[in-house]
N, C-alpha and C positions, 0 to 999 in steps of 0.2 A: 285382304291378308289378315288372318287371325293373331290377336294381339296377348301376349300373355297376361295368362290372370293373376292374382297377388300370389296367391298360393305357389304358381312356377317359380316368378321371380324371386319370392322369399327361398327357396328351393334353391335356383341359380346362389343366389347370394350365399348361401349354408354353403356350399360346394365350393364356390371359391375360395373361403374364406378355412376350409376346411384344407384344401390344397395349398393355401402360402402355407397353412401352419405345419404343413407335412414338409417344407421345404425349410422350412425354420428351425424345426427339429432334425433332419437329415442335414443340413449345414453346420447347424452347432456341437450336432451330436458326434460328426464326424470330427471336427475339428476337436474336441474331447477325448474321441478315438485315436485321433493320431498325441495329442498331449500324454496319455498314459505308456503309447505306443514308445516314445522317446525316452521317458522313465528307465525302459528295458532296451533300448535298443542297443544298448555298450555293453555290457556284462555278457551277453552271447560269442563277442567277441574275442572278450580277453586273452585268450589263448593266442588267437592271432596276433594280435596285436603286443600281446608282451614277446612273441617270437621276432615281427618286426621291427619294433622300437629298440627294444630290449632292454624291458622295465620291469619292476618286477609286482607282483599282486599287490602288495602294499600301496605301492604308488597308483595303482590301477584303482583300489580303494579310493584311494585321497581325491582323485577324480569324482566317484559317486558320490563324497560327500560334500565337495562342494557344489554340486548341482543340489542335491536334495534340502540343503542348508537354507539358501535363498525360496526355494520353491513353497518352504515351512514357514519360513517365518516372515515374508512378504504378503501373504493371504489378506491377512487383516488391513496392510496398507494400500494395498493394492483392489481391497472391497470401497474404502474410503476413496480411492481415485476413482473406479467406475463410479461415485455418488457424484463426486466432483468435475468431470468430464463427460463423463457418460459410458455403455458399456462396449458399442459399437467398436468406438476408438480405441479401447484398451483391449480390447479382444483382439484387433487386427493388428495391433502394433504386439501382440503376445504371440500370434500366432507367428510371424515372421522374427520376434526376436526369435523364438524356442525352434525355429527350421533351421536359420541361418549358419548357427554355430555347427551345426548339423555336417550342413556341407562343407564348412571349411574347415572341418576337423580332418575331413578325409584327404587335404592337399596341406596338411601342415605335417612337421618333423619334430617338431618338440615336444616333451611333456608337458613345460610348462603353460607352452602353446594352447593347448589339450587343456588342460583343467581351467584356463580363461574362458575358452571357450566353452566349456560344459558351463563354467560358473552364469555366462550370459544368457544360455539355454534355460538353467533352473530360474532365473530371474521372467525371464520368461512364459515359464510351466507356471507359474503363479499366478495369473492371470484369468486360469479359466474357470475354476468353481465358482470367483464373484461373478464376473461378467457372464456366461454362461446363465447363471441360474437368474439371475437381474431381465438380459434379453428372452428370456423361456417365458418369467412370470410377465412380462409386458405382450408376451407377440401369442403365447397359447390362451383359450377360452379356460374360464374358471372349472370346470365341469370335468377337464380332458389334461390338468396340469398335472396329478398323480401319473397320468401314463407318460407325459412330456416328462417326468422327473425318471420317469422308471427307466426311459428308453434312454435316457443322459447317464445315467448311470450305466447302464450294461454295455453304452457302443466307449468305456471308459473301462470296462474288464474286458472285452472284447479285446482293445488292446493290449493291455500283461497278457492274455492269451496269446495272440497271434507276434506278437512281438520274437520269442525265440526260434520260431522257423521260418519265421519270414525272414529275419537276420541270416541265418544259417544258410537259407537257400541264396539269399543274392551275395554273399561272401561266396560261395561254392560256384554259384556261375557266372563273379566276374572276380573280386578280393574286399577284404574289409573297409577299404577305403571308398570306392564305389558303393557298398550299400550304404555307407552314412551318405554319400553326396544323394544318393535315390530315394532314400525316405525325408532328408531335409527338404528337397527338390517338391515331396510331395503337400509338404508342409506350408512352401513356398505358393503351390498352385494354390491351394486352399484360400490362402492368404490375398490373394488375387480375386477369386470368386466372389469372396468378403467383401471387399472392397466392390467391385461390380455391380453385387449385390448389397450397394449399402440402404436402400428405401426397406430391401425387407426385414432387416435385421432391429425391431424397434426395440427401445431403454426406456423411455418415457424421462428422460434427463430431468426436464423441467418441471414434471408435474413431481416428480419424489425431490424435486428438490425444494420445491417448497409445502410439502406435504406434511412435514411435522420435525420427530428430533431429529438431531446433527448424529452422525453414523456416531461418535465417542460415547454421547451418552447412552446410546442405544446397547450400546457394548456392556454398560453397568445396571441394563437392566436384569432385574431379578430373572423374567422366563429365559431370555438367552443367555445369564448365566448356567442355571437348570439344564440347557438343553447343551452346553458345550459339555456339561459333567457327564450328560446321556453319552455322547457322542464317546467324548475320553473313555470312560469307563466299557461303554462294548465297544473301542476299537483293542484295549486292552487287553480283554475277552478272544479277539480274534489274536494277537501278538502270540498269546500264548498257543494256539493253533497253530498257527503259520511255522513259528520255529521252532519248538519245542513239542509238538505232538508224537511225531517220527519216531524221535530219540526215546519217548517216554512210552510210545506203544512196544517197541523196539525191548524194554526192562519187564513192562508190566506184563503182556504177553511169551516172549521169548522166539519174537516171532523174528523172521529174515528182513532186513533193511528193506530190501524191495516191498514185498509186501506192507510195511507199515507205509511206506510211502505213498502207500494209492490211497492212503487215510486223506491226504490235505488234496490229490485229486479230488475226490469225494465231496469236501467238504470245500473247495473254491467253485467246483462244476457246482453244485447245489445252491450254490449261495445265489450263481450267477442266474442258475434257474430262476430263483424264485423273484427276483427283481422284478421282470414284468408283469406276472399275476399281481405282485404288489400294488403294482401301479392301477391297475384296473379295482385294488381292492380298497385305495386311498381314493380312489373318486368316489368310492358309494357310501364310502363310511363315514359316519356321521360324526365319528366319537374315533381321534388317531389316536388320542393319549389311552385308549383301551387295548387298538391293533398294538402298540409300542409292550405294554403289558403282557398283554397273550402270547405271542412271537417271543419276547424275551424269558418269559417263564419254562416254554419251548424249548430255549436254546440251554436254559441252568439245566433241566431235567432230563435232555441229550447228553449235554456233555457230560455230566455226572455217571450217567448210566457207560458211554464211553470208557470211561477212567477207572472206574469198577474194578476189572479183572476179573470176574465171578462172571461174567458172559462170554460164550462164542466171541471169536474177534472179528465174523461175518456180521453177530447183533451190534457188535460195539461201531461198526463200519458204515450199518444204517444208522443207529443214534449217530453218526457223529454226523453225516448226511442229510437226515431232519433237524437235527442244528444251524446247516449251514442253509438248510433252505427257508427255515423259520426267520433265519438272520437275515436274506435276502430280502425277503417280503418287508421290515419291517422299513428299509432307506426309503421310499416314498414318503410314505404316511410321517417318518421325522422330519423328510424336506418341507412336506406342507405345513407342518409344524413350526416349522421356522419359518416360514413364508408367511403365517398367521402370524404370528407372533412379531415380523416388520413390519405388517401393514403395508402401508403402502412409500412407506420412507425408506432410503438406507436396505436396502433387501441387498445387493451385493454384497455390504459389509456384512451383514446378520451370518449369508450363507459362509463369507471369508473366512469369520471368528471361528463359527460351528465346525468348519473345514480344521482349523487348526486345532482342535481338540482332537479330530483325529488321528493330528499326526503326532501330536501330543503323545496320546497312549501308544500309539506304533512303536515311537522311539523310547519311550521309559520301561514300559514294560515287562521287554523284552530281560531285562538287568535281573528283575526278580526272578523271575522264570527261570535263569540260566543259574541264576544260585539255589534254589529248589533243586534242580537235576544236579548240580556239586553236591547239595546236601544229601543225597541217596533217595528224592521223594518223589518219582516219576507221577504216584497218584496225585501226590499235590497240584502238579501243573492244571491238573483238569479242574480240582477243589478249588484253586485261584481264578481260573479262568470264568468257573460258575459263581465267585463272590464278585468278581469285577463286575457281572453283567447283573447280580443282586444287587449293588449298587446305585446299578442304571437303573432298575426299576424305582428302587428310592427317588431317583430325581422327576420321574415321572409321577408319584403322589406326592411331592413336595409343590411340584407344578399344578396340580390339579387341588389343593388344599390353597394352594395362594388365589384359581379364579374364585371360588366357591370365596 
């Protein structure tokens, strides 16, 4: 019987080792997917729900914010516990808090009920960008970890995508209570698999724990400060997109609500597009702090051209489109950014911090934006949103002036 040669066997090994990683990233990735997927999965409801209870949007609000509350500003602590425990266990015990409340939102009567219970979920949803990107950088090959980041990220729009009619449809074929028990439910299996699957899910606990700084001081380092101000300033960049474009194409054109509203289609489809090209274009590239540059200079001279008024609002639809897909591209090549910049210590925490800059610019943003359109300056929304992300690029040669 013929015996394999090195060559096969080195082969065999490439393959399997190529297959946990594909199951490593479909496990985590998923459980990502259904984390953003929970984000949305109330707000499709509200209608229902303020007929049944009979509460009113206000109150329906106060619910959103306390889930989003905890989910923001536990990042960081919750990056410093996957350091401290490891990511395995934080990841599993996130995913079953953030299901749980899920389900038993849909067999309670109270509001107050309700908003404990979100509150326990967004405690939660915090969970997954440390531990997540901690188990990626430990279980993917150095070579394939831009496409591992690319694909974490998209099955994570995937869900805000899929979240509003999947809501809609399992309300419509059975009622709002049962879709929260059936997506918590799914959240729950997940959580199960996890666990099952605990040999595959590696954190390397011990080796970053004794690998260098303590995640605090890691925090006051110079490049991850740098890169939380990247992150702040173009998610800022997007704040002004996401709620304020509509309203401002809507003045500057004179065009019908609907139609201005296929603008932020456009520019979330595009964004999501470009995520995974990303990921393939951070593994070849030698040089991220250039992709971060190029990509963002992209996104100023879109949007700008956008905000204009002096074009078709067909051309301002593509610029606003190659903005959102220049945007897409660049999340990899920042993740491994931050990934270099941990080393091999504290990478939960690194991604935690970074994470909360973005939700940083999400929620501040928004305030200037909204006073621009009081003050009569629909063009301005665009002129702010292209100096937020001129900003970004400032943290990017501040970074590159500190290795040099």
């Amino acid at each position: 019987m013929r015996q394999p040669n090195a060559g096969e066997g080195l082969m065999a090994a490439s393959g399997a080792v190529m297959r946990r990683e594909i199951k490593v990233i479909g496990l985590v990735g998923f459980a990502h997917h259904l984390s953003h997927l929970y984000q949305l999965a109330l707000p499709p409801l509200f209608t229902l729900i303020r007929a049944d209870l009979d509460i009113s949007f206000l109150e329906l609000g106060l619910i959103m914010t306390v889930f989003y509350l905890p989910t923001g500003v536990l990042q960081t602590p919750m990056g410093l516990l996957v350091d401290r425990i490891g990511a395995r266990r934080v990841l599993i015990g996130g995913m079953f808090m953030s299901a749980a409340p899920l389900m038993l939102m849909g067999m309670v009567e109270s509001l107050w009920s309700i908003v404990a219970l979100f509150l326990l979920s967004g405690i939660g949803n915090s969970v997954f960008h440390p531990a997540d990107y901690t188990i990626l950088n430990a279980s993917i090959g150095e070579t394939r970890l831009g496409r591992a980041f690319s694909l974490h990220t998209f099955g994570g729009l995937a869900g805000f995508a899929v979240a509003p009619p999947l809501m809609l449809l399992l309300a419509s074929l059975f009622d709002w209570r049962s879709a929260l028990v059936i997506v918590g439910a799914v959240g729950i299996a997940t959580g199960v698999v996890m666990v099952l699957s605990h040999g595959l899910l590696r954190d390397d606990a011990e080796r970053r724990k004794n690998a260098g700084m303590p995640g605090w001081r890691q925090l006051l380092s110079r490049p991850l400060i740098l890169m939380f101000l990247f992150t702040t300033f173009s998610s800022a960049t997007s704040a002004g997109i996401y709620n304020f474009s509509i309203a401002a194409f809507v003045d500057i054109y004179g065009i019908e609500l609907a139609l201005a509203s296929s603008s932020l289609t456009v520019f979330v489809v595009m964004s999501a597009t470009g995520v995974l090209p990303g990921g393939m274009l951070a593994d070849k590239a030698g040089r991220h702090d250039l992709v971060l540059v190029v990509c963002t200079t992209i996104v100023i001279a879109c949007i700008l051209l956008a905000g204009w008024g002096a074009l078709p609002f067909w051309l301002a639809l593509g610029a606003l489109g190659l903005a959102g897909l220049a945007r897409g591209i660049v999340n990899a090549s920042r993740d491994l950014m931050v990934r270099h910049i941990a080393g091999g210590a504290s990478v939960g925490t690194a991604f935690a911090f970074v994470t909360t800059g973005f939700m940083v610019g999400l929620s501040a943003a928004p305030v200037f934006y909204g006073w621009l359109m009081d003050s009569g300056q629909p063009h301005a929304v665009f002129w702010a949103a292209a100096g937020f992300s001129l900003l970004a690029i400032g943290t990017v040669f501040l970074s590159r002036e500190r290795s040099r």
